[in-house]
N, C-alpha and C positions, 0 to 999 in steps of 0.2 A: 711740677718741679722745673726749675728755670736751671740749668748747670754749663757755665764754663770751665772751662780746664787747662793751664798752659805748662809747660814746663821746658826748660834750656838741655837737662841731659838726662840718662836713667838717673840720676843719684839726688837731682835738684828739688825743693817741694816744688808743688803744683798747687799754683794759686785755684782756691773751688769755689765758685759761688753757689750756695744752694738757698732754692726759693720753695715755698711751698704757701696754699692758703693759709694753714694755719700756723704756719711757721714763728715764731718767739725769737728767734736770734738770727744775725747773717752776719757769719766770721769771714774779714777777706785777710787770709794772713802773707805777709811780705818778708821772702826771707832774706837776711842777709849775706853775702860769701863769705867761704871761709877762710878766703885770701883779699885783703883788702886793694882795692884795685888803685892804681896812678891818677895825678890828675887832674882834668874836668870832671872824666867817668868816674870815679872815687867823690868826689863834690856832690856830683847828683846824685848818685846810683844812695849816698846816707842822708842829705839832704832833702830829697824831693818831697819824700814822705811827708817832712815837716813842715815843708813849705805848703803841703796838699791841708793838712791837719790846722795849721796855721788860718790858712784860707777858709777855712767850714767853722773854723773858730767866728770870725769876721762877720760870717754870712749870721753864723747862730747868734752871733750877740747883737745885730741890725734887724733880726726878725725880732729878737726882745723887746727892742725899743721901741719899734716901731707898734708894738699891742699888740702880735699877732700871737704872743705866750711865750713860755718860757725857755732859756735856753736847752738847747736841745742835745748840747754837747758838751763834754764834760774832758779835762784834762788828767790824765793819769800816766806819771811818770813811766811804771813798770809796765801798764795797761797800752798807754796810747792812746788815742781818741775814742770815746764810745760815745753814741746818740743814741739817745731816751725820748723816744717817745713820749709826751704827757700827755692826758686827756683835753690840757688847752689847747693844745698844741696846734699848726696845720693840719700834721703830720700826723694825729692821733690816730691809733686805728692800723698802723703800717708797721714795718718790722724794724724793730733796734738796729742799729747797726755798729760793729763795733772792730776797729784797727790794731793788731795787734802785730807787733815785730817781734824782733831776737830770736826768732826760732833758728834752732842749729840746722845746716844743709841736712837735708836726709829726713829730717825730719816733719810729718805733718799737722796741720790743728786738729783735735781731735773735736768727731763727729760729734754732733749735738743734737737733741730729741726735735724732732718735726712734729709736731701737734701739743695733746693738752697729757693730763696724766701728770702723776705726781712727780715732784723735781723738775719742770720741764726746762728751765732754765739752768740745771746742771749739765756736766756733761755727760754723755749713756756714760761712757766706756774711755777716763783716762789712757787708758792702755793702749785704743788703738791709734795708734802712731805706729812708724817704722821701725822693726828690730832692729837690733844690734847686731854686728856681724856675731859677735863671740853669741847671741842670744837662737843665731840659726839652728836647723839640726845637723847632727854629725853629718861626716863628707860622706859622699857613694863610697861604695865598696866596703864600708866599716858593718861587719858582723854583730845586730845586734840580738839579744837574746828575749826574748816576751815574757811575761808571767809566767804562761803555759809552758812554758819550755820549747818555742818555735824558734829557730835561726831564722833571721831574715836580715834584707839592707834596703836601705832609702833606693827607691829607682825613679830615675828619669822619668818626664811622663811617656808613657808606654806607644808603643810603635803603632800600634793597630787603634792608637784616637788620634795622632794625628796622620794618619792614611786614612783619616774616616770621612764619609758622606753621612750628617747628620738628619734624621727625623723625626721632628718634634710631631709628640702625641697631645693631644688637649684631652682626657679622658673621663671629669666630670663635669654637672650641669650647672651652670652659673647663673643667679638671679637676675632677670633683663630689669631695663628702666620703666617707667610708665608707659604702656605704649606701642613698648618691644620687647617683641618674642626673648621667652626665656634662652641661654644658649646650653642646647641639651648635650655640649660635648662631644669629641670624636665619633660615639655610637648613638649618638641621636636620642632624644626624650626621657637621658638621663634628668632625674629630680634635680630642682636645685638644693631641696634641701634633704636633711639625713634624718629620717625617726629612730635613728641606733636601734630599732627594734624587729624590723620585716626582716625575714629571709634573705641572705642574698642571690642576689642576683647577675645571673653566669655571662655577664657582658663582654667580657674577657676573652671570651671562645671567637665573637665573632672578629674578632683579628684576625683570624684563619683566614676568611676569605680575603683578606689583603697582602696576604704574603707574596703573591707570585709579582703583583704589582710594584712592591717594594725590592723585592730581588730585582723585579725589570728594569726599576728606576734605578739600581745600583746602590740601594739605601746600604749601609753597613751598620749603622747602630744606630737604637731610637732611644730618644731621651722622654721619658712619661712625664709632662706635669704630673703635680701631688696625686697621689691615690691613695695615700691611707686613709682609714676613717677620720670626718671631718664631717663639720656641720652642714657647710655648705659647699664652696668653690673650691676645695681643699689644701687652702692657705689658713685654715683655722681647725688643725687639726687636734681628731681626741685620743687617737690611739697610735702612734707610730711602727706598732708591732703587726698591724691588721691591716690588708687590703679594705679599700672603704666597699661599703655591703650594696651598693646602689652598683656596681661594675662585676661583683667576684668576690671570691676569698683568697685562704693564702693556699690552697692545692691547687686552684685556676691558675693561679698570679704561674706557681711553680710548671704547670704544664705550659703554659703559655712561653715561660722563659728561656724553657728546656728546646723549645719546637724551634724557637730564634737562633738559639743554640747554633742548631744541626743546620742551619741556614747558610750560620754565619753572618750572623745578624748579634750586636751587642747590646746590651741596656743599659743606661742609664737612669737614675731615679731621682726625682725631687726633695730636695732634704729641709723641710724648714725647719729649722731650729732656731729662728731667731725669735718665734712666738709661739702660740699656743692657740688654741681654742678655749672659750669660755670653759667649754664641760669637760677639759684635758683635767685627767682624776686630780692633781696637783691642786688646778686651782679651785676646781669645783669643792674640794674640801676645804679652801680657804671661803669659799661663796657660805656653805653650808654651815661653819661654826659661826657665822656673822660677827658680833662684835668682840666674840674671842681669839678672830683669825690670829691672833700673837703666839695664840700656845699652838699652830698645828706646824708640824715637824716642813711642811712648804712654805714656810711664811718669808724664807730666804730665797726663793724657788725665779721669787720676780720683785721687782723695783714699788716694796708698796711704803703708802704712808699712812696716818690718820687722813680721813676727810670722807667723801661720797662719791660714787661714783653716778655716769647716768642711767645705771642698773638698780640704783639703789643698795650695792653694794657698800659695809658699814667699814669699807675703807678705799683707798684713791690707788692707781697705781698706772704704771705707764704703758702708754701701748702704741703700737707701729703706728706712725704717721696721724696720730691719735685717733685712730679705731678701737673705740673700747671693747669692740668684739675679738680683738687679738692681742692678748696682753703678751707683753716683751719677757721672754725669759733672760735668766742672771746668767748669762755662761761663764761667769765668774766662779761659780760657787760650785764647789766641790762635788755634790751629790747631783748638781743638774748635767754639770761635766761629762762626770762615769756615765749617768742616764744617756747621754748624746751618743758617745762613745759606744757602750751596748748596742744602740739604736745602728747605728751606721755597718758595724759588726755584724748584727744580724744578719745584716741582707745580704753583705755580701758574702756570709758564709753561703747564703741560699743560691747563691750564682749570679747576683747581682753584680755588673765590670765597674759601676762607678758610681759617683752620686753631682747631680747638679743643684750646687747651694744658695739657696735663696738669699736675697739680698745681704751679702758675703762683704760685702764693705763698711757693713757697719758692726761688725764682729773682729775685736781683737786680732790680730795675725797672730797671738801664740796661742788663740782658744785651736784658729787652722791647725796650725802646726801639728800640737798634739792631739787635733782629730785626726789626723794624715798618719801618722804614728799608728795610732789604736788601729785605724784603717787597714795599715800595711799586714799586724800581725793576722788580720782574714782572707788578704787579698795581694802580694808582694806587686799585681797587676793591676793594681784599681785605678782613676782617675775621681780625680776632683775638680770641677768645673764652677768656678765661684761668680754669680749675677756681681758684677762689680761696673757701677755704673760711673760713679763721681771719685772726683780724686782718683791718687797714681795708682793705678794697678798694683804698682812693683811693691806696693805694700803688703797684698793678701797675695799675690800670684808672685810663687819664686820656683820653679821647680828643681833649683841646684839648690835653694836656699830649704828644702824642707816644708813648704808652703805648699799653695793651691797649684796643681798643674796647668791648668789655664784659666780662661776668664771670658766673659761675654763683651764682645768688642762692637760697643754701641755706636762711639763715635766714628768707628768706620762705617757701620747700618748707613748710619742718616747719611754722610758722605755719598754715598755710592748712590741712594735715587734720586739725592735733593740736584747733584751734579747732572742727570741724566734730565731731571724736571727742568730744568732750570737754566741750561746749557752750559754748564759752568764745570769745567773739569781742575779749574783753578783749584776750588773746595777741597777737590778726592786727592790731588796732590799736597796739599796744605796736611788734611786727615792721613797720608799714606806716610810722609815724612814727618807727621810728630810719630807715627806707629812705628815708624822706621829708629827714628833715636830714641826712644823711650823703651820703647819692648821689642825689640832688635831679639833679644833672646828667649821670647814668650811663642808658643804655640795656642794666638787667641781664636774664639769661635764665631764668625762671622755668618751674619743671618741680613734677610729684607723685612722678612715678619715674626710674628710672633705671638701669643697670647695676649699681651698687654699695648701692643701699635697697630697700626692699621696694616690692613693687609697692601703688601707690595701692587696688586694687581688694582685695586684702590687708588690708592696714590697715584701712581701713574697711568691711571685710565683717561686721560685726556688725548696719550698718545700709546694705543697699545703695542705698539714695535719697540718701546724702550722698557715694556716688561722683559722682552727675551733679552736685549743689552744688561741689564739689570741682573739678571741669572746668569748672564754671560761673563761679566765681572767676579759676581758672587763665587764663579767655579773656577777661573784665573788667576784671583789675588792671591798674595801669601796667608794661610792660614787653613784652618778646618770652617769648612760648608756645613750651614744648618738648614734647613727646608722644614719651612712650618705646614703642616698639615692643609692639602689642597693646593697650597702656591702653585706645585707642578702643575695645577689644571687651571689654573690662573682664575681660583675661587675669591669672588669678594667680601671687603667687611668695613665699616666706618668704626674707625675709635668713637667718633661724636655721638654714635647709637650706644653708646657701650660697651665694658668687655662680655657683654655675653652675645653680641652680634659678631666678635671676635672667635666663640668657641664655639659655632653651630655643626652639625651634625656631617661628617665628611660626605662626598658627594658619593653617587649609585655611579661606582664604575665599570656593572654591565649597564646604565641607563643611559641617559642623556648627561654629558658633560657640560660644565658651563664653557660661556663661547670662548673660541679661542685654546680652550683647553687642550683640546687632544692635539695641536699643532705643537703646542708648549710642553706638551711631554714629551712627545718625539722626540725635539729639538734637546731638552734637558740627559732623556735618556742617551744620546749619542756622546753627547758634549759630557758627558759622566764617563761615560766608556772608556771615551779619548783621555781625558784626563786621569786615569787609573793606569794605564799603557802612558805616560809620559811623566816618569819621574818629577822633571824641573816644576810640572803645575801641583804637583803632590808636596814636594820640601822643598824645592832652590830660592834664595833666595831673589831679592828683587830690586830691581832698577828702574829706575824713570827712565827712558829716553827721548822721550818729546811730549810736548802737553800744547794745548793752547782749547780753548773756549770749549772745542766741542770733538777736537781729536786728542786720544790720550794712546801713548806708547811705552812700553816697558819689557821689560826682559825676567825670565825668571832662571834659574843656575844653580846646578847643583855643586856640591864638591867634589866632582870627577870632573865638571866642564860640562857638563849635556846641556844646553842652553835650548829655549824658544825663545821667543818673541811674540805679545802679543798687540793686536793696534786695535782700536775701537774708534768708531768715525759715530758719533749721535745726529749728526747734523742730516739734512734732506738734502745734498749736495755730494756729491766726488769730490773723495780729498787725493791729491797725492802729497805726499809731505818728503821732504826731503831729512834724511833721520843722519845725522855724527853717529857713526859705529866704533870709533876708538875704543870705549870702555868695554868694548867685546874681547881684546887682545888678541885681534885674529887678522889674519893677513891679507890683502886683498887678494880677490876670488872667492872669497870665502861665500858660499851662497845659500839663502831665505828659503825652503824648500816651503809650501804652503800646506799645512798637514787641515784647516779648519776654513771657512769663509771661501764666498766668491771673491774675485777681482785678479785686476792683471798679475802676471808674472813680475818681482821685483828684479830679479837674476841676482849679482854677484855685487860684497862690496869692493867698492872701485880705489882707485890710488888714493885719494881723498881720504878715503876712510869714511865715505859716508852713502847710501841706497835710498832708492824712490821707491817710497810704497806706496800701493794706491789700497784707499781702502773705501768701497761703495759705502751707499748711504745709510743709514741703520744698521751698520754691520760690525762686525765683531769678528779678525783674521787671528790665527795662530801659525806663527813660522817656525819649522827646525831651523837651524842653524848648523849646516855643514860644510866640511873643508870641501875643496872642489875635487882634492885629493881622494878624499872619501866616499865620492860620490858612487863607485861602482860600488863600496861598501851598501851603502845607502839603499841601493838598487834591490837589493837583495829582499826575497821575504820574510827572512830574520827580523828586517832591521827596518822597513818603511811604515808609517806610522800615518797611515793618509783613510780618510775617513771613504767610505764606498758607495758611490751611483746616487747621494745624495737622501738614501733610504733608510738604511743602518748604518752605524758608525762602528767600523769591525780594523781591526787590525789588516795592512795593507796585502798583509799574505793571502789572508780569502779571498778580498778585493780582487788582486792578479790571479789568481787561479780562475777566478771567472772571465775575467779580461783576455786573457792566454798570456797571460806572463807577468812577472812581478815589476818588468823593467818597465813595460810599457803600463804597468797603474802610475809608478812613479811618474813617467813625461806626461801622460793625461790623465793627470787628478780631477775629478768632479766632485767637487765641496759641498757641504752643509751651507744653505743661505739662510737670513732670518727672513 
């Protein structure tokens, strides 16, 4: 998938290009304002389009003439331009492409099917476009009543996911490529595939020995890829109700849960509901009437037609990104709905805090909505975390609006290593300020790796010192931290081997760690510590204050004023950067107290309004920000927030009690270096 995305405000569409192999359509839609503008800008901003459409007219009717086929574009008033591919064509073999305007602000084109399967040229899901305000759910605070007779009200998304340190589990075995090793998943030498028939199997239990690890690291909830029963990688699920039998059951899943619990550890679970598995009873009864599938009570369950499948199936029907091993369910249709709904219910009556939903952007925002609903009446605490890759977020993620409480925030992933690969911090500012006007009011989940990308320590193995700037970002930015399984030990995987070189069996950590690892956890573990002990990196929001090639500066602020500052130098060089502090509103004196990183003392800022920081080379600094006034405050072991002997990263009051005094940790701090 090839995906751009742009957008002017929250409210504006987001032009999306979406590419895929086997892709049938590419909609680039242009919207117009809803206040027509003065003018030149008014001239072009309605014009241009025409004159672009005009131009490809030109070109299409010169490749006519000239023998090379037929034209390939076509004029349609309410439409606008679309190009057709023909078989004479140059172009034969490539994807339509087709212009379409007049969409109202707010609103987006709706997503279109990626592969083969029946309709595939319709659209999935009219519907998902952007709600309507009156189409939201009721405000907070409104008393509503359930079925069952539960009071409950819409909540915000909940305080303890976005105070959270995420850890992604990968928990079954995935099929390798020709070649390469199968990926046996978190517990190693899980099958890749499922006989729904063996015993299960108590894979579950051995999480135990990684809890003290995960406590150390500072994990506070883990989010499990799929684990219900499923065929294979458990994205083609057949039971939704059942722990899959190759890991556990559901009295493991439950002790396991309970044991996090008492931790203080949350879960999160994988929800796929946008398809199914072949043998999902649903469809397997539409597999097994074969050319009667009309009369069985599923036949509405999923998007089918007359024709064959490559199953030999005596009907057609559509399926994710055209994997005809995952047929797309209707979450349109009433009985699949409640089915969903139940499903999500269950778990988290079982003690389940949330669910992470798979590929969430291409599901209606009111199918969300009244999942979030049904949600609340088991859980008034749950989160909903929706895979939202293309197009505007603010469609499926609203958490005022009744929607997904957050969402996986990709375009900031690639930002944060491709800037560090690359020396480009241009990029990470470009990606932090569309984050900044667009979901300004969103708490997204920011991650380096993942199941499906290469791992972080991968990528940037050419230079391993911007693995730890990488993690050093990742735990600074505005948002919630994800850590995918291993990163902390700076475990490798290539996407081009596969995803199942992506989900290989965690490492032995009474063994041998891979290299570099146990540095990177230290470092991780501290740099988690600190950041739990300092507000502004947990909520405050965030400021650029200097950027340029390879040093980036910015400020994060809560709503009391507690301010840091953080600076990041990628470069192999000493920066001192001369940083404008006006948009601090603080007076000169006011001084950079160093609570993270080596390098010089900045002191105070000056009449100017502006401070020298120096920041070494591969390093990554965190500054309090205090009055000078404040300073004996400061002093205090209440209240100093400065990392200790470069060993642990402990609150400043241990620190000075070993030091002999909390005043003297404060004037000589010794920092965390990378």
């Amino acid at each position: 998938r090839l995906s751009s995305s742009h957008g002017q405000n929250p409210r504006s569409l987001s032009q999306d290009l979406s590419l895929s192999g086997t892709c049938h359509r590419l909609t680039l839609a242009s919207p117009r304002p809803a206040v027509p503008l003065n003018g030149v800008r008014s001239m072009l901003r309605f014009a241009l389009p025409h004159v672009v459409a005009g131009f490809l007219l030109l070109l299409s009717s010169a490749s006519a003439a000239s023998g090379h086929g037929q034209n390939l574009l076509s004029w349609n008033s309410r439409k606008g331009v679309e190009l057709v591919a023909s078989s004479s064509s140059a172009l034969s073999g490539r994807v339509p492409l087709s212009w379409k305007g007049g969409l109202r602000r707010g609103e987006s084109a709706p997503l279109r099917l990626r592969g083969g399967g029946a309709g595939a040229n319709a659209p999935k899901y009219p519907s998902n476009t952007a709600l309507h305000s009156d189409e939201y759910h009721v405000p907070f605070g409104t008393i509503l009543r359930s079925k069952s007779g539960i009071n409950f009200a819409p909540t915000p998304t909940p305080k303890w996911f976005e105070d959270s340190i995420i850890y992604q589990i990968y928990p079954l075995g995935t099929p390798g490529r020709v070649g390469v090793e199968e990926g046996g998943g978190f517990f190693g030498e899980v099958p890749s595939t499922n006989d729904l028939t063996s015993e299960p199997q108590q894979r579950l239990q051995e999480l135990e020995k990684f809890y003290d690890h995960l406590d150390s690291l500072g994990v506070t909830a883990i989010y499990f890829s799929p684990l219900f029963e499923s065929e294979t990688h458990g994205y083609d699920t057949v039971d939704y109700f059942k722990i899959d039998r190759r890991i556990g059951d559901n009295e493991s899943f439950k002790i396991m849960l309970d044991e996090l619990h008492k931790r203080g550890i949350r879960v999160i679970l994988d929800g796929v509901f946008n398809h199914t598995g072949r043998k999902f009873h649903a469809f397997q009864e539409l597999v097994d009437l074969g050319e009667k599938w009309e009369t069985s009570q599923y036949k509405d369950w999923y998007f089918l037609t007359e024709g064959e499948s490559s199953f030999g199936d005596k009907f057609a029907y559509r399926s994710w990104e055209g994997h005809e091993e995952l047929p797309e369910l209707n979450v349109e249709n009433k009985d699949v709905r409640e089915y969903l709904f139940s499903v999500g219910k269950f778990w988290l009556e079982m003690g389940v805090d949330g669910w992470r939903l798979d590929v969430a952007h291409e599901l209606p925002p009111a199918f969300w909505r009244d999942f979030r609903t049904a949600c609340s009446e088991a859980n008034p605490e749950h989160v909903l975390l929706g895979e939202v890759i293309h197009g505007d977020y603010n469609t499926w993620v609203g958490p005022s609006k009744g929607l997904l409480h957050s969402g996986t925030n990709y375009q900031l992933s690639k930002a944060i290593w491709s800037s560090l690969r690359d020396k480009n911090f241009w990029e990470l500012n470009t990606s932090l300020q569309r984050d900044l006007t667009l979901y300004r009011d969103m708490c997204l989940v920011n991650f380096l790796s993942n199941h499906d990308v290469a791992r972080v320590a991968t990528t940037l193995e050419q230079e391993p010192r911007m693995v730890f700037l990488a993690h050093f970002m990742l735990l600074t930015l505005r948002g919630v931290p994800c850590v995918y399984y291993g990163d902390e030990a700076a475990v490798r995987g290539r996407k081009e081997d596969g995803d199942a070189s992506l989900r290989n069996k965690m490492f032995d950590i009474d063994g041998v760690w891979p290299a570099g690892g146990s540095d990177l956890y230290i470092y991780l573990k501290k740099l988690i510590a600190l950041r739990a002990e300092s507000p502004p990196l947990v909520c405050g929001s965030q400021t650029t204050l200097y950027f340029s090639n390879t040093e980036f500066i910015f400020m994060r602020q809560t709503d009391r004023g507690d301010t840091v500052v953080v600076a990041v130098n990628c470069d192999k060089e000493h920066a001192q950067i001369e940083v404008e502090m006006g948009v601090l509103n603080r007076p000169p004196g006011t001084r950079l107290v160093p609570i993270w990183g080596d390098g010089a003392d900045c002191g105070s800022i000056n009449k100017e309004y502006t401070i020298r920081i120096h920041i070494p080379p591969h390093t990554g600094r965190i500054f309090k920000v205090v009055n000078e006034e404040d300073m004996a405050k400061e002093a205090t072991p209440a209240a100093v927030l400065l990392a200790k002997g470069g060993e642990e990263g402990v609150p400043a009051a241990a620190a000075a009690g070993e030091a002999g005094g909390a005043a003297k940790a404060a004037k000589e701090p010794v920092m965390m270096a990378i």
